[in-house]
C-alpha positions as CSV (number, residue, x, y, z in Angstrom):
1,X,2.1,5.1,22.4
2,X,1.7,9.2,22.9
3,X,2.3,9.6,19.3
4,X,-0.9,11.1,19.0
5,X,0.0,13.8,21.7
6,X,3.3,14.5,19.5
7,X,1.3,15.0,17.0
8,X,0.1,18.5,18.4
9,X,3.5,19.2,19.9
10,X,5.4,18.9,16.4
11,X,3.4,21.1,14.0
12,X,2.9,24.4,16.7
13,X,6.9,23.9,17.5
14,X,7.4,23.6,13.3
15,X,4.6,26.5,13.1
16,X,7.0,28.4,15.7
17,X,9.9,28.3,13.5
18,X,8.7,28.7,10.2
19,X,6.5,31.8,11.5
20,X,10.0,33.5,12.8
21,X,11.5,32.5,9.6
22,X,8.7,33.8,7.9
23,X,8.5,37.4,9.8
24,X,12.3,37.7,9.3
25,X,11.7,37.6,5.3
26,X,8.7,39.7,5.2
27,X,11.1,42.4,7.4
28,X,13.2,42.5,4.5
29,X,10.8,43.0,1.3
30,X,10.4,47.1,-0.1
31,X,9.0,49.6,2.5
32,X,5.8,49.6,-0.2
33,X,5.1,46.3,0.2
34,X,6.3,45.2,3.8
35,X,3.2,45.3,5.8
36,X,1.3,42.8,3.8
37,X,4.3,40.4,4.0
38,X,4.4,40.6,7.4
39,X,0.8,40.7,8.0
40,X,0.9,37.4,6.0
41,X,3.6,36.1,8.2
42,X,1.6,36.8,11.6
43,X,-1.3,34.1,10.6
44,X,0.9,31.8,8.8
45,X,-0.1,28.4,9.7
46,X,1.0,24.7,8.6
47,X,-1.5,23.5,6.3
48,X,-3.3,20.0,6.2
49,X,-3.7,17.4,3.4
50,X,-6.7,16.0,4.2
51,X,-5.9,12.6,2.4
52,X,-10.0,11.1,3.7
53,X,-11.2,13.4,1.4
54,X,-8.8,13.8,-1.5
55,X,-5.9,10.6,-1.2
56,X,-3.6,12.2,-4.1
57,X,-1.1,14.5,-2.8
58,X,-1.1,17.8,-3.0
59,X,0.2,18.8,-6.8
60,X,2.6,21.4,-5.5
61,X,5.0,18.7,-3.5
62,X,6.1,16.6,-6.5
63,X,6.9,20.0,-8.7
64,X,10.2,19.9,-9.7
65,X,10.1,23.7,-9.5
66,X,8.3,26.2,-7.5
67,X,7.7,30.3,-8.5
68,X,8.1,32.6,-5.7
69,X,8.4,36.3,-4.8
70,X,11.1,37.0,-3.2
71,X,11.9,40.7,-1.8
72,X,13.9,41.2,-4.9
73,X,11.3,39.7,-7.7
74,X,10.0,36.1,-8.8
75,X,12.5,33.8,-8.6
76,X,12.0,29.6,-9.4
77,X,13.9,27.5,-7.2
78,X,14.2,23.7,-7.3
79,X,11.0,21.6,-5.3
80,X,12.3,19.3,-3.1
81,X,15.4,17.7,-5.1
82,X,16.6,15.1,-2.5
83,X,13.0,14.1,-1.1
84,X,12.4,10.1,-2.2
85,X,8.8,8.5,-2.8
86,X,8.2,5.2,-3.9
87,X,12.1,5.4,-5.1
88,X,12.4,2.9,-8.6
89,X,13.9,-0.4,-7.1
90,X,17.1,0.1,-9.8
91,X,17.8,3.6,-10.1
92,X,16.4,4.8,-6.6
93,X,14.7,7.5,-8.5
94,X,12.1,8.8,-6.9
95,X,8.3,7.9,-8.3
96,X,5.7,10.2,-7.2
97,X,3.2,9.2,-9.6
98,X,3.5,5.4,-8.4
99,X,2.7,6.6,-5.0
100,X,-0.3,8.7,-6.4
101,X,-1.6,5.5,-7.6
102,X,-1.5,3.9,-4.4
103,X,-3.3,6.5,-2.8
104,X,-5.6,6.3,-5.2
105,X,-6.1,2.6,-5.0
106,X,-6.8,3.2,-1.3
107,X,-9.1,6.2,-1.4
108,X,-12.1,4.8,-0.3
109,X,-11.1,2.5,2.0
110,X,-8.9,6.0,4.2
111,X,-12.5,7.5,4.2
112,X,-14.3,4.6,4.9
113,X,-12.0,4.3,8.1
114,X,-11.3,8.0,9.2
115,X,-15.6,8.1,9.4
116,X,-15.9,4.3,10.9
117,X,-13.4,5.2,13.2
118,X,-14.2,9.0,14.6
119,X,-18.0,8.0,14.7
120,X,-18.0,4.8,16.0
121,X,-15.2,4.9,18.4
122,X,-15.6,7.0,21.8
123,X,-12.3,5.3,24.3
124,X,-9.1,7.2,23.6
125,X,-7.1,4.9,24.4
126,X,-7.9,2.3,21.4
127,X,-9.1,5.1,19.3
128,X,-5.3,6.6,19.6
129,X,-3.3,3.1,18.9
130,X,-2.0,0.0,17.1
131,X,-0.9,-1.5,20.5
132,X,-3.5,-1.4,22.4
133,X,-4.9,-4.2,23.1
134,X,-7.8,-4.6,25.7
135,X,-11.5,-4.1,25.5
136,X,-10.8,-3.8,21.4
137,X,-14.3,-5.3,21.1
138,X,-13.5,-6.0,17.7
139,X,-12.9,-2.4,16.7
140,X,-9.4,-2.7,15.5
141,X,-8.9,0.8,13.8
142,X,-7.1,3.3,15.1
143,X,-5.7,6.9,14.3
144,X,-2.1,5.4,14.5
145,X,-3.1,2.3,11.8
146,X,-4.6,5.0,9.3
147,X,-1.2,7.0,9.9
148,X,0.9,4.4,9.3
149,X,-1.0,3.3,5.8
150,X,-0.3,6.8,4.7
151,X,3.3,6.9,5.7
152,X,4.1,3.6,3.6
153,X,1.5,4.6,0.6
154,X,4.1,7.7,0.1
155,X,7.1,6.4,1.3
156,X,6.8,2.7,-0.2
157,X,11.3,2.4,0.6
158,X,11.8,6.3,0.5
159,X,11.7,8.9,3.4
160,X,8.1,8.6,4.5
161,X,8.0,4.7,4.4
162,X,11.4,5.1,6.9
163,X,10.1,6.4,10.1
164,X,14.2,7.6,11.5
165,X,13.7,10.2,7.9
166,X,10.1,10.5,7.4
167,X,10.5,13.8,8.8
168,X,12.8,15.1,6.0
169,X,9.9,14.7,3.3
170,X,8.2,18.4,3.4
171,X,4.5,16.1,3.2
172,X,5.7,14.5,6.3
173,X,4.1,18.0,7.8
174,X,1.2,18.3,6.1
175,X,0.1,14.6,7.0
176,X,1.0,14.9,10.6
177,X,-1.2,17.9,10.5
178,X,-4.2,16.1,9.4
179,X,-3.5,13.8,12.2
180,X,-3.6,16.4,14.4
181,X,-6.3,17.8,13.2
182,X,-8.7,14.4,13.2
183,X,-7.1,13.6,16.9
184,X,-9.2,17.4,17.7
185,X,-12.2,16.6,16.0
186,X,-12.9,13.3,18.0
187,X,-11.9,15.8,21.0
188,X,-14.7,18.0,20.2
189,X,-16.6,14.6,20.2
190,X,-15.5,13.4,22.9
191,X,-14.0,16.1,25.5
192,X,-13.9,13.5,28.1
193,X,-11.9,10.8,27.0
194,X,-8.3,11.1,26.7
195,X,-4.6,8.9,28.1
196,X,-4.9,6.1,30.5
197,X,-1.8,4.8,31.6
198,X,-0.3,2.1,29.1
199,X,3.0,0.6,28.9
200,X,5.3,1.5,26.3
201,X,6.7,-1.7,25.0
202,X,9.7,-0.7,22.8
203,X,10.6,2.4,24.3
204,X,11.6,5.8,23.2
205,X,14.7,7.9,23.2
206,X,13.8,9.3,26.4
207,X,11.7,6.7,27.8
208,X,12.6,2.5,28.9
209,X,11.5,0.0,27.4
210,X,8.2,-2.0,29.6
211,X,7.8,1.8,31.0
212,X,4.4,2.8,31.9
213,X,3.3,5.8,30.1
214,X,0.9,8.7,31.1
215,X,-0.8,12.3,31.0
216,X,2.4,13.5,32.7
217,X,4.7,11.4,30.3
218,X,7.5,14.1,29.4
219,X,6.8,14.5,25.5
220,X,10.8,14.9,24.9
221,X,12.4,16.7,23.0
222,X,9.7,18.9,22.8
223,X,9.9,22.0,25.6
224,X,6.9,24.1,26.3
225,X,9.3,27.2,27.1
226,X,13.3,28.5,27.2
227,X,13.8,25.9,30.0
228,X,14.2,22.7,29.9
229,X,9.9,22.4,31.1
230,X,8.8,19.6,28.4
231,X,5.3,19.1,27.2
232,X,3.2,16.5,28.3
233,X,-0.1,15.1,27.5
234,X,-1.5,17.3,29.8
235,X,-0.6,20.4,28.6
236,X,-0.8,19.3,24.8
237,X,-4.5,18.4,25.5
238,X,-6.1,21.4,24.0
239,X,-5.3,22.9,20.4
240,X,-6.3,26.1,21.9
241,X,-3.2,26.0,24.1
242,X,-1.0,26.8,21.1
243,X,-3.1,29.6,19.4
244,X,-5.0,27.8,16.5
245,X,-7.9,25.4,15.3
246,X,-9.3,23.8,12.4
247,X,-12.4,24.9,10.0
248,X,-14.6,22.1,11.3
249,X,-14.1,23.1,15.2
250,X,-15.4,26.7,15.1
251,X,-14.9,26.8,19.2
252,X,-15.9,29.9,20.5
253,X,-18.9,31.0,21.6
254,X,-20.3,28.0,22.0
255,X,-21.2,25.6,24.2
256,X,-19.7,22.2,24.8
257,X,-22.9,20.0,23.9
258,X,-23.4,22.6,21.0
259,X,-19.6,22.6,19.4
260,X,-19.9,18.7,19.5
261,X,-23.2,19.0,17.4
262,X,-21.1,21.6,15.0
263,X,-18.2,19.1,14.3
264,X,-21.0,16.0,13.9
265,X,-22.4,17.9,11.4
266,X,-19.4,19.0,9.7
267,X,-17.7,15.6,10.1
268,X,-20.5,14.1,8.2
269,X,-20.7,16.5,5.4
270,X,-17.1,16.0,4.8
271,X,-17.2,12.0,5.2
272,X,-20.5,10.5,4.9
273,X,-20.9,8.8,2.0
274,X,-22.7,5.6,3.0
275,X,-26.2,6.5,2.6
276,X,-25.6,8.1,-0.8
277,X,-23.7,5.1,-2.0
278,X,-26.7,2.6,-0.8
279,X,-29.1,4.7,-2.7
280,X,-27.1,5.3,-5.8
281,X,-26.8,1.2,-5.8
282,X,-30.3,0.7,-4.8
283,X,-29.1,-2.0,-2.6
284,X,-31.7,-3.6,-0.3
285,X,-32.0,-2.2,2.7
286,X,-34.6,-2.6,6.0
287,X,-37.1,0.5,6.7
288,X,-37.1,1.4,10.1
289,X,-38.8,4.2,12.2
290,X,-37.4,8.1,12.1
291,X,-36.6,7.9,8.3
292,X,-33.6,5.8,9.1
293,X,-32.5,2.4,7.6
294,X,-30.2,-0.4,8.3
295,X,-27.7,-2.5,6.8
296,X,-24.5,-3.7,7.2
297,X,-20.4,-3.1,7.8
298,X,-17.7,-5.5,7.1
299,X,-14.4,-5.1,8.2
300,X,-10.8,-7.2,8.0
301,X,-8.9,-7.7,11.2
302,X,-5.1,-8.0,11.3
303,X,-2.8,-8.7,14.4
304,X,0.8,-9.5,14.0
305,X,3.7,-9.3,15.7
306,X,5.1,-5.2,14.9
307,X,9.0,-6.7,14.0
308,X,7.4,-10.0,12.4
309,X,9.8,-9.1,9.1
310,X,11.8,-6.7,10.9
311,X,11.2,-4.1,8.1
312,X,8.1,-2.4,6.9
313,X,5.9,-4.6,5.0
314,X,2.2,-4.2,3.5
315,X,-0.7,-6.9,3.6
316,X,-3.0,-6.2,0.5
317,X,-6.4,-7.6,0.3
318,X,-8.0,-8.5,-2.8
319,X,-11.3,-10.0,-3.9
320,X,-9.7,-12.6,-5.8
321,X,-6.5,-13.6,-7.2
322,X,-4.7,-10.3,-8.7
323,X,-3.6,-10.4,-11.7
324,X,-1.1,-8.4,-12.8
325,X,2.6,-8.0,-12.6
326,X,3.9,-8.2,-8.8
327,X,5.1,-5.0,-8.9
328,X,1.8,-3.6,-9.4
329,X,0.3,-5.3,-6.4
330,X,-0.3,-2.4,-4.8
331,X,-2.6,-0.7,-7.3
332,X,-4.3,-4.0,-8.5
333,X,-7.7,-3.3,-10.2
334,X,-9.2,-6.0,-7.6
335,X,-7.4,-4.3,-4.6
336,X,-9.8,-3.6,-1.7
337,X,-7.0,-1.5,0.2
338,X,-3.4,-1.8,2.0
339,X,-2.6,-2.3,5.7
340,X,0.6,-1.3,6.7
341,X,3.3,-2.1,9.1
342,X,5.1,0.7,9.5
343,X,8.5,-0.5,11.7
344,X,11.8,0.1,12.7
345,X,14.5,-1.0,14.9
346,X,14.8,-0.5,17.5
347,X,18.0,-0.2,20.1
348,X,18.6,-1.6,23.2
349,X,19.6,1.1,25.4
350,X,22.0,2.3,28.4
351,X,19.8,4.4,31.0
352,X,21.0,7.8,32.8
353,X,19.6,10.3,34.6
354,X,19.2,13.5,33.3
355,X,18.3,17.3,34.1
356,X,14.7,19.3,34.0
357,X,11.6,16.9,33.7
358,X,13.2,14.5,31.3
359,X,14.0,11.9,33.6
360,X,15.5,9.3,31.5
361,X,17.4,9.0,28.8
362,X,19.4,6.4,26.8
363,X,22.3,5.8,24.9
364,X,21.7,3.2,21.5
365,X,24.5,0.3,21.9
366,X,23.1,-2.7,19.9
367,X,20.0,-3.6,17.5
368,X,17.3,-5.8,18.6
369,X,13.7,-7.4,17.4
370,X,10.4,-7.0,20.0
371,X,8.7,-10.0,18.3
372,X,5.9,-9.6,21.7
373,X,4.8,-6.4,20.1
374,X,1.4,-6.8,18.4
375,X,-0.4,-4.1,16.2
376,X,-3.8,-4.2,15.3
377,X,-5.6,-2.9,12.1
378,X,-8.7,-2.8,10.4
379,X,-9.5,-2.7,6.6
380,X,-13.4,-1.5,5.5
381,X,-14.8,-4.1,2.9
382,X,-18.0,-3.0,2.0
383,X,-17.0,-0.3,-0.4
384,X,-14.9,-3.0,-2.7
385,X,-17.8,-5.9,-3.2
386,X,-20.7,-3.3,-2.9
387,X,-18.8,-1.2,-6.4
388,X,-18.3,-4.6,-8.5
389,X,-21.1,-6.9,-7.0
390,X,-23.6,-4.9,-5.3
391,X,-26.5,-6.1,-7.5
392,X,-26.0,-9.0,-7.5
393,X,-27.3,-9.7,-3.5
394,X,-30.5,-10.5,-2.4
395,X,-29.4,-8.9,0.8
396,X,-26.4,-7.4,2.6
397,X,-26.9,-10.2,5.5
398,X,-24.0,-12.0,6.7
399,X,-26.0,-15.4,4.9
400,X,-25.8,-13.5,1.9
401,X,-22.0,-12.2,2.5
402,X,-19.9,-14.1,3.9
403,X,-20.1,-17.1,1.4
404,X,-18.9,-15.1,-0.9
405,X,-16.0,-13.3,0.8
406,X,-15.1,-16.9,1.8
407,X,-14.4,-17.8,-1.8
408,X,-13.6,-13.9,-2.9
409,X,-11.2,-12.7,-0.4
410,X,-7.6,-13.1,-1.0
411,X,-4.1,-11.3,1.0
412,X,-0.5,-11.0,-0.1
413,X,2.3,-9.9,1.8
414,X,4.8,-7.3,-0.1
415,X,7.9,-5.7,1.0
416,X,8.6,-2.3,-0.1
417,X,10.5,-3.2,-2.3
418,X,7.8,-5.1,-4.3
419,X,9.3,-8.7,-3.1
420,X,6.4,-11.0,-1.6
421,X,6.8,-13.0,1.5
422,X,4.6,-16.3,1.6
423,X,2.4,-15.9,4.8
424,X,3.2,-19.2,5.7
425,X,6.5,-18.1,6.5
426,X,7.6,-18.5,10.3
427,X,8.3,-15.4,10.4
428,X,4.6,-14.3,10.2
429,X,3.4,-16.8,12.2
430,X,1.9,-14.3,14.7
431,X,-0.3,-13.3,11.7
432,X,-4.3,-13.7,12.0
433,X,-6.7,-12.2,9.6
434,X,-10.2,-12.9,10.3
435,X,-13.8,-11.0,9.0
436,X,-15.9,-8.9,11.5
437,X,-18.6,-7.1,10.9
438,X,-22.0,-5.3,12.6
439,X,-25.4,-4.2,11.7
440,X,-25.8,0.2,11.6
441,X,-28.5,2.2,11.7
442,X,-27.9,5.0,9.1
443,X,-29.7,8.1,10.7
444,X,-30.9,10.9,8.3
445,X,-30.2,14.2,10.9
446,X,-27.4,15.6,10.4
447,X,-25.6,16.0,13.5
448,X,-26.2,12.1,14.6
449,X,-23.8,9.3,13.8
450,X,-25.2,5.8,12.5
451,X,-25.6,3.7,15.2
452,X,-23.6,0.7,15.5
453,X,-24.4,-2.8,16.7
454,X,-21.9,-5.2,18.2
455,X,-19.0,-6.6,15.9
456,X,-19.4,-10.3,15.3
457,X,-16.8,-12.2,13.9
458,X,-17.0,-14.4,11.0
459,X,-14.1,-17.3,10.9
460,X,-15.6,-19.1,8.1
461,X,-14.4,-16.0,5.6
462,X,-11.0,-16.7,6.4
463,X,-10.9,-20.4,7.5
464,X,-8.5,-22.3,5.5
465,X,-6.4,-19.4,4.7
466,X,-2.9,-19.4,5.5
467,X,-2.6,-16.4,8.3
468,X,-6.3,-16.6,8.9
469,X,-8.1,-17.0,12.7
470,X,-7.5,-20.3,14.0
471,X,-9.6,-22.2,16.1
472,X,-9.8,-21.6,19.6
473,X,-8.4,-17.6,19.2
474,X,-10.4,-14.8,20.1
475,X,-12.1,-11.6,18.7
């Protein structure tokens, strides 16, 4: 549930050890040189992959070989040998390109909902996670659902799609980074939203299962000095805190009202592409006053149970039937985009007591399931029938719309290891998909979000389906 919060603590305690790693080398290079090395070493910081705007991974991760200078000369050494993505089903090879392709496949759809999301959502508390569950409105996005895609898009059965090693992948860093670094912009946004309490339903290493969590929730293992003082949400709050920022959140010397305009602006250079893409399709639209224009959004909702296959497992959407192999399911020329379920066991635990501020901890005896444990995602749909079909609507109404995502919009249920599970399965009976969707107001300045209208939910688009709404369930 404070996953979010961790998501500060672990790159400054990572940036803490790789920088006195980093100024221990540069202290050994020639007198001649020294000083830049350790100049270099004083700034070092963890970079981002900012997978909204560019979904293939960095080029320097998946080769085999790296060049460096080392005090005594160049020197190649061997890239991440043991590091697994998308590993071959057979030969547990690793398959970076495969992965690529999924990220790909899902490109539009991560910027789609990193922009939906930051702009549209201003509660922390359902802006931050897949659990949460009250007062959704119909907005099921969160930071944690677009994390977990990305995790399982590069993992897919290796080290990132494996959250006990997702760690050991070096990208592991550079996503958790990003995360960080979109959990500060909506900060800059929103400076006056942040943790309510919320009950942690599976638990943690440190914390009981059914505990309720808060801003003074120790963030364990991660201390805040040589003691045994941890972190909390608290005192993770501001980026600031640990020395650093990102090039979107210029933060000094400026106002609050005026930094929040800064990152609006900057957010929507970066991931605005909806009135550009309206335009370029010349798709109809309805002229309203202060040269801005409105249309429509449609999203998927999922909700299932978190342990429904206890294993990680995608749900890919389609507009129609796919047709290729199974194994290529996941980078389908009809995909719209992948939702993922990113899960583990977890372990029933024995509690004790133990010293400093971390107050509980707990001993793993025995493996169970948390079927009660619901996570809630979002897909974006627009992009996907607006790029095949756009011209072929009188109007982006939901008249116009959902007829045809009634008869266009297919799921599928994959493993990662490429098996499919039939969503009428009992296992997945806590599955429901079901259409929402809104009417925005795109506005031209550019510091100021669209404005968004109420999410309205559309049964007929998935009635019939096997793991869509049923009647008498809610939004």
């Amino acid at each position: 549930m404070l996953h979010n919060n961790v998501s500060v603590v672990e790159p400054d305690r990572f940036k803490q050890i790789i920088c006195d790693i980093a100024q221990r080398i540069a202290a050994t290079y020639p007198t001649d040189a020294r000083s830049v090395y350790e100049a270099a070493a004083q700034t070092l910081r963890i970079p981002y992959w900012d997978w909204a705007l560019n979904a293939t991974m960095p080029t320097l991760v998946n080769e085999p070989t790296i060049s460096i200078t080392t005090p005594n000369g160049t020197s190649d050494i061997t890239n991440y040998s043991s590091t697994v993505r998308y590993p071959n089903n057979e030969t547990g090879e690793s398959q970076p390109d495969l992965a690529n392709r999924q990220l790909r496949s899902n490109a539009e759809s991560l910027r789609e909902l990193t922009y939906q999301l930051i702009t549209d959502q201003s509660n922390y508390a359902p802006f931050s996670n897949t659990g949460y569950s009250d007062e959704r409105g119909g907005q099921y996005n969160s930071i944690e659902n677009i994390h977990d895609t990305i995790h399982q898009l590069v993992g897919n059965g290796g080290h990132m799609g494996k959250i006990q090693y997702s760690a050991f992948d070096p990208i592991f860093w550079l996503h958790h980074a990003n995360v960080d670094r979109l959990i500060a912009i909506w900060q800059a946004i929103n400076p006056d939203s942040y943790v309510t309490p919320q009950v942690n339903a599976l638990g943690t290493f440190t914390d009981e299962p059914g505990a309720s969590e808060d801003t003074n929730t120790p963030l364990a293992p991660f201390r805040s000095d040589s003691s045994d003082t941890l972190y909390t949400s608290t005192t993770a709050r501001d980026t600031r805190t640990f020395g650093y920022t990102y090039p979107e959140i210029i933060d000094w010397g400026v106002s609050r009202d005026q930094l929040s305009s800064n990152v609006r602006s900057n957010l929507n250079i970066l991931y605005n592409r909806t009135n550009g893409l309206r335009r370029k399709r010349s798709l109809p639209t309805t002229t309203t006053l202060d040269n801005a224009t409105t249309g429509y959004e449609y999203f998927a909702n999922i909700r299932v149970a978190k342990s429904a296959l206890n294993a990680p497992f995608f749900i890919h959407f389609y507009l129609h039937e796919p047709n290729t192999p199974v194994a290529q399911y996941s980078f389908a020329p009809n995909l719209i985009a992948s939702y993922s379920v990113l899960y583990a066991q977890h372990r029933t635990p024995e509690w004790r007591g133990s010293g400093g501020n971390s107050t509980i901890r707990r001993t793993p005896t025995s493996t169970t399931t948390t079927t009660a444990t619901m996570t809630y995602g979002q897909i974006p749909l627009n992009h996907a029938f607006l790029a095949s079909l756009g011209r072929n609507f009188t109007d982006l109404s939901p008249t116009s719309v959902i007829p045809f995502l009634s008869q266009a919009l297919v799921w599928k249920i994959q493993k990662d290891d490429d098996s499919l599970v039939d969503a009428s399965s009992p296992e997945l009976d806590s599955l429901r998909i079901f259409v929402v969707g809104k009417e925005v107001t795109y506005n031209e300045a550019e510091d100021k979000f669209p404005d968004y209208g109420k999410f309205e939910m559309y049964r007929e688009a998935s009635k019939g389906k096997v793991g869509g709404i049923r009647e008498g369930d809610g939004i």
